[in-house]
N, C-alpha and C positions, 0 to 999 in steps of 0.2 A: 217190432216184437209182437202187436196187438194183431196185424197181418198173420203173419207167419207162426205162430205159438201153436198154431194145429198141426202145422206139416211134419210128417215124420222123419223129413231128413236133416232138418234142424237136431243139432244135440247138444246146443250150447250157443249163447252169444257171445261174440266177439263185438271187443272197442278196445281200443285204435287200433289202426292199422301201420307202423311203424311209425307214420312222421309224431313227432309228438310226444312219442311213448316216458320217454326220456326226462322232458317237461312235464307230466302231467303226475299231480301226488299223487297220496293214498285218497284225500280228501276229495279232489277232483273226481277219481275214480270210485269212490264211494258213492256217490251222485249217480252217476251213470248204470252203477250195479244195483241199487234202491229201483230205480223205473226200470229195470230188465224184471226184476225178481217181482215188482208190483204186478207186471202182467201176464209174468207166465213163472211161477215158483218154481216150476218141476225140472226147469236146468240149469246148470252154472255156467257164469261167466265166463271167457278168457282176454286176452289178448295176443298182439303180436308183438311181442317188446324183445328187446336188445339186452338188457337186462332187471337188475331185481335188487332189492335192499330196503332198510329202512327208509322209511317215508315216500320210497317209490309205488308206483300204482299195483303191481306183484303182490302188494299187502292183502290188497281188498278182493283180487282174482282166484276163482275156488278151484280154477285150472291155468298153472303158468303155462303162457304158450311163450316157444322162442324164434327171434326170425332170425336163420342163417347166424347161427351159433358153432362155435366150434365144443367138442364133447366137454371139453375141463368144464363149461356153463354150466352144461345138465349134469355133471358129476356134484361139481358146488352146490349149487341149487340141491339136489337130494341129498348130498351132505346135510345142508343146513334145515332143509325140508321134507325128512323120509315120507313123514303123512300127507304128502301135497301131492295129488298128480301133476302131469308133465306132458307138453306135445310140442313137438317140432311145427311152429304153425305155418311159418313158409319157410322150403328151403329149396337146394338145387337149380339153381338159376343159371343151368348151363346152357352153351349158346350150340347151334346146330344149323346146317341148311340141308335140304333136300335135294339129295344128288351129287350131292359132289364128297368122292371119298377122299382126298385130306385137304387140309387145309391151306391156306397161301394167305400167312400175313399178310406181305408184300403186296397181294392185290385183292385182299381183306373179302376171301372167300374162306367159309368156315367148316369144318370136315361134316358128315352125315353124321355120323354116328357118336353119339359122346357116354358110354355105355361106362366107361373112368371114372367122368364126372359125376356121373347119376349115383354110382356103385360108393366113391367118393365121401358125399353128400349122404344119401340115404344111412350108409353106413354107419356116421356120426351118432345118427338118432338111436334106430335101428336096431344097433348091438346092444342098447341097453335095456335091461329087462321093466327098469322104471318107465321107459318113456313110451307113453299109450298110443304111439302113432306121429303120423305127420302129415302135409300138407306140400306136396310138389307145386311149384309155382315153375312153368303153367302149362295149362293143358296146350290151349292153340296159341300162335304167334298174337299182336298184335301192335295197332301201331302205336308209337312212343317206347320211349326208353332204347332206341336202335342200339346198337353193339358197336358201330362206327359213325363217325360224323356222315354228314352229306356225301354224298345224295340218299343213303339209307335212313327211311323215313319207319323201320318197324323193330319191333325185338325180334329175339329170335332166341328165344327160351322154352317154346313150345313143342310140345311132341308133334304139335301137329300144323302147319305152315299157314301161311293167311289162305290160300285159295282151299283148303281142305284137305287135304292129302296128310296120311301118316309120315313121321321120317322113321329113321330109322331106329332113334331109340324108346317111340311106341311100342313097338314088338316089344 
């Protein structure tokens, strides 16, 4: 936070990042929100949580964020929270390769283009006039988290492939 409090593309800190979310209180998360706002007051909080309620961390956050939430979340959630903002903080975790247009379970090659999913996905968020945005996960591939066992050693949720190259659903 003491880094970064000057840069302009900072517009909020986020804690945690999914694992955790779940486990951790209001109290926990009050801690963390106290040394955000000690060193730089002038932005709120979020996270990337699953969900929200009493004595969950959602208490103490000035912005809920949701990861990979279906709409009813963000309808409840504004139900119970008309005054609270809202953001999709990761979502769209669709899988993709470059060059190849369809798919082949069977020999676990995945189409180019996932323009369904993305449309999907963003829509969730998107269509509602409450929810201030989101966050696509992810921009370029990387490795961990592969889409299939062995021998695939990378994701492939990114627009854009480990060697650099757009796929198709950048455009």
């Amino acid at each position: 936070v003491k880094r970064d409090r000057h840069h302009p593309s900072v517009m909020c800190w986020s804690f945690p990042n999914e694992a955790g979310c779940e486990s951790q209180n209001a109290a926990v998360g009050a801690i963390f929100g106290a040394v955000s706002k000690e060193e730089d007051a002038t932005r709120p909080v979020t996270g990337n949580t699953f969900d929200y309620g009493p004595g969950k961390l959602s208490e103490v956050l000035d912005v809920q964020g949701f990861s990979h939430r279906g709409g009813n979340v963000f309808d409840n959630f504004h139900r119970d929270h008309p005054d609270r903002s809202v953001i999709g903080s990761e979502c769209c975790s669709c899988t993709t390769q470059r060059g190849e247009d369809v798919a082949n379970g069977g020999e676990k090659i995945l189409a180019n283009f996932n323009g369904a999913c993305l449309q999907g996905q963003t829509g969730v968020e998107m269509s509602r006039k409450f929810v201030s945005g989101l966050l696509v996960w992810t921009l370029f591939d990387y490795y961990g988290e592969p889409a299939f066992a062995w021998p695939h050693r990378s994701s492939s949720f990114g627009a854009i492939d480990l060697a650099g190259f757009a796929k198709a659903g950048a455009f």
